[in-house]
C-alpha positions in Angstrom: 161.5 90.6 283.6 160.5 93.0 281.1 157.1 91.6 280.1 156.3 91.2 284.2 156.7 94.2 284.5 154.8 95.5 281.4 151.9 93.6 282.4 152.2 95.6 286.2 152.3 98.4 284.5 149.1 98.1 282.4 147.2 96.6 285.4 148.3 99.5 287.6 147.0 102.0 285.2 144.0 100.2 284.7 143.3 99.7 288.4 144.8 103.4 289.1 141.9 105.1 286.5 139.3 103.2 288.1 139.9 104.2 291.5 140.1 107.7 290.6 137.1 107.5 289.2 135.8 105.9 291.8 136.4 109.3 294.2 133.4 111.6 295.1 133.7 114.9 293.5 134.8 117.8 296.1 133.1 120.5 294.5 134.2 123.7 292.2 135.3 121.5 289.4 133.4 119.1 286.5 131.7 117.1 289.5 130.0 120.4 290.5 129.2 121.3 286.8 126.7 118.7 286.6 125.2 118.6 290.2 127.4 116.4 291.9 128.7 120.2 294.0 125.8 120.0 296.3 125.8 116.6 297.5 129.9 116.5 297.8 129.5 119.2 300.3 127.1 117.6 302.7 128.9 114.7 303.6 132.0 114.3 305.0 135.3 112.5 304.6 134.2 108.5 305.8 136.8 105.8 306.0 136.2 104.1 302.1 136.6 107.5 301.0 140.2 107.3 303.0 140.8 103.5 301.8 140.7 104.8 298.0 142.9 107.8 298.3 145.8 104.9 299.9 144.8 102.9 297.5 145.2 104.8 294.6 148.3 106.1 296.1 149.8 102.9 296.5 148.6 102.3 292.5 150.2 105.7 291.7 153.5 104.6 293.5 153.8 100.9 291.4 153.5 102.8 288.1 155.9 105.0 288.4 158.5 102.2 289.8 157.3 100.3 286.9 158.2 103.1 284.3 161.4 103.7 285.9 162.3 99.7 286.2 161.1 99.8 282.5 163.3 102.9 281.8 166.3 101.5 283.6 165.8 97.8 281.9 166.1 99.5 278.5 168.9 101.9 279.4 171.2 99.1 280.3 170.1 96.5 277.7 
């Protein structure tokens, strides 16, 4: 149980970093430092755009069950 859910864990990070690198830049930060403010701000939100914030949500969500099953597996071990 412990290695499955190791192995979730390091996948979900994985897949969690891509996908936020995968997002556009929405301007005023580093995106916007190196020209990326301009073209952020001329087009909208479009459905991928929508798809990768769930996505990475749902990544987000099955880290942090995976730290906590990890913490509770090796508080009660």
């Amino acid at each position: 149980m412990t290695m499955a859910l190791q192995i979730t864990l390091v996948i979900a990070a994985i897949l969690m970093t891509v996908f936020v690198l995968l997002h556009k830049g929405k301007g005023g930060g580093l995106s916007s430092l190196f020209g990326g403010g301009v073209q952020s701000n001329l087009s909208g939100s479009t459905l991928v755009e929508k798809n990768l914030d769930r996505i990475t949500i749902l990544m987000a969500v099955i880290w942090i069950i995976c730290i906590v099953g990890l913490n509770l597996i090796q508080a009660y071990a």
